[in-house]
N, C-alpha and C positions, 0 to 999 in steps of 0.2 A: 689288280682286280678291275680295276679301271678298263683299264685297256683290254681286259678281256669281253667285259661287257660290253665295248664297244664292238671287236670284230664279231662276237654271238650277233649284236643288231644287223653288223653290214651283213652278214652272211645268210641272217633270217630273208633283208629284202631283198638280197641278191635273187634267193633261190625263189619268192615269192613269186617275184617280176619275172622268171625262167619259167616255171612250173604252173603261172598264172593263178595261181590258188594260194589261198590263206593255212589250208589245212595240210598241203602237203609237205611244206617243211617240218611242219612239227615234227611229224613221223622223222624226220632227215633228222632233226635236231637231239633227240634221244641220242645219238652216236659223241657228243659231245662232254655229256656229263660219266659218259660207259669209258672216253679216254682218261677223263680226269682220273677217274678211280683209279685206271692202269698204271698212269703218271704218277702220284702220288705213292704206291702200293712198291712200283719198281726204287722210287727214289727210296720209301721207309727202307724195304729190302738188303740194299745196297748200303744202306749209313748215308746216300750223298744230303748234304744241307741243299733247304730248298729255299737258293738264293735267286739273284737278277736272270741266271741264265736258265735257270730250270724254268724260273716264269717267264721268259722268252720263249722258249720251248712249249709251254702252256698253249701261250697264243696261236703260235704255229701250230698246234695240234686242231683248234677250232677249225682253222681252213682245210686242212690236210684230211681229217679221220669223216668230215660230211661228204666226202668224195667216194668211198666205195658206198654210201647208204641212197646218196644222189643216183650211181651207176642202178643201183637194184630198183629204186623207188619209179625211176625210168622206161628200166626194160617191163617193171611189171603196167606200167599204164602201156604201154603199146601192145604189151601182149592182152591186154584189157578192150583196148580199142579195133585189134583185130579181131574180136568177138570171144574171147574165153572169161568163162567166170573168174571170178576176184582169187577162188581159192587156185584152180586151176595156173592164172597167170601170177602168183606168188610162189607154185615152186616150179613153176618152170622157169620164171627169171632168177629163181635159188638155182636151179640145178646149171642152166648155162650161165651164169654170171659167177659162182664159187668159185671158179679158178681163175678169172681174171682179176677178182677181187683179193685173192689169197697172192697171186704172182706181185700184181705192185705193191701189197703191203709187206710182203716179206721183201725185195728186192728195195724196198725204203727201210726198213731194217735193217738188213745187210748192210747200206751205205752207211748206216749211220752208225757203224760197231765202232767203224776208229774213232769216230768222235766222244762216242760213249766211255769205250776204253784207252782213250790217247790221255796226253798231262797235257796239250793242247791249252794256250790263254790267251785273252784279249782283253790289257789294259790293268792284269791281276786276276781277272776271272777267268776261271777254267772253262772249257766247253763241255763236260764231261755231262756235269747238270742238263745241259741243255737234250743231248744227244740220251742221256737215259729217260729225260721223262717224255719225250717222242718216241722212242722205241716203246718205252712202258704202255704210252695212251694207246700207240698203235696194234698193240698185238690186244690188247682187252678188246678196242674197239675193234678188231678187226671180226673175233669171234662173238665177242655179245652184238654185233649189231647185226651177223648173219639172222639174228633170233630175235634180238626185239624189236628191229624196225617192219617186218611182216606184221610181228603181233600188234606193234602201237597201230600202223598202216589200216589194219582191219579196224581197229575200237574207234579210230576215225575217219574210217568211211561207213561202218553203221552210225558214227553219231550224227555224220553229214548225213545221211539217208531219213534218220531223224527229225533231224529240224527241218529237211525241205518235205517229209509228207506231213509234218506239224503246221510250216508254212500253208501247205496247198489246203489242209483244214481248216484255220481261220482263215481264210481267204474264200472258202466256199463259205464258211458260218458267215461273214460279214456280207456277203453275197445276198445270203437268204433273208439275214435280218432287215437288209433293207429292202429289199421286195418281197413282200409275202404275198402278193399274189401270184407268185410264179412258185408257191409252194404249190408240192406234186399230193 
C-alpha cells in the first residue's frame, strides 16, 4: 500500500512538472482508481489470491493505465490552443486518439496473456497474479477513462475558470476599498 502511494505521488509530480499545472493531472489521475477496480474485479473473477505479485502488478498499473488519459488530456489542450472550444477539442481528441489508445492497450493485453495464463514463478510465486491484475486494470481503464477523464477534465476547467473570475473580483473589490475616490 506503501509503495503504491508512493508511485500515485511520483506520477502526480511527474505529470504536474509536464503539464505545468496543478489541475490537470487530476483529471489524469481518475484512470487510476477506474484500474484498480479492474484489478481487483478480474482477480475476484478468476479465484486468483491477491498476493506480492498481484500487488506488483497494482503498481505497475499506476504508471502504465495514466498513459492513454495523459495521450487524450494532451491532444485535447493543443486542439484547445489551436483555437477550438473545450467541448469541440474533447471529441475530437476522442475521436482521433480512440484507436491509438485502444491499439496499445490491447496489444499490452495480448502480451501479457502468457503471463496471466502461464504456471510461470519467481522464487515460489507465480506470475499469473501479477499478469491478471494488469490485464484486469487495463481493460476497465482503458474504457472508463475514454468517459471520465473528458468528464473530470471539464468539472475542472470550470472550477479553474471559477476561482480565477473569483480571484479577478476580490482583487477589483480590494482595489476599490482602498481608493474610493476613484469610485465611478
Amino acid at each position: 500500500l506503501q509503495s503504491m502511494q508512493i508511485a500515485v505521488v511520483f506520477v502526480f509530480i511527474l505529470m504536474g512538472i509536464l503539464f505545468e499545472s496543478f489541475v490537470l493531472p487530476l483529471s489524469v489521475m481518475i484512470a487510476i482508481p477506474l484500474s484498480l477496480f479492474g484489478a481487483y474485479l478480474l482477480l475476484y473473477l478468476t479465484g486468483t489470491p491477491q498476493d506480492i505479485m498481484a500487488g506488483i502488478g497494482m503498481i505497475v498499473l499506476v504508471g502504465v493505465v495514466v498513459n492513454n488519459a495523459i495521450v487524450l488530456i494532451d491532444m485535447i489542450n493543443r486542439r484547445r490552443q489551436e483555437g477550438l472550444s473545450r467541448t469541440e477539442a474533447i471529441l475530437d481528441a476522442g475521436t482521433h486518439r480512440l484507436r491509438p489508445i485502444l491499439m496499445t492497450s490491447f496489444t499490452t493485453i495480448a502480451g501479457l496473456l502468457p503471463m496471466a495464463l502461464g504456471s510461470a514463478t519467481l522464487w515460489g510465486f507465480p506470475y499469473a497474479p501479477m499478469g491478471r491484475a494488469i490485464i484486469g486494470g487495463m481493460f476497465t481503464s482503458t474504457f472508463l477513462t475514454l468517459l471520465a477523464v473528458p468528464v473530470l477534465y471539464t468539472l475542472l476547467d470550470d472550477f479553474g475558470a471559477f476561482v480565477q473570475r473569483l480571484f479577478q473580483w476580490m482583487t477589483r473589490r480590494s482595489r476599490w476599498a482602498k481608493s474610493p475616490s476613484e469610485q465611478p
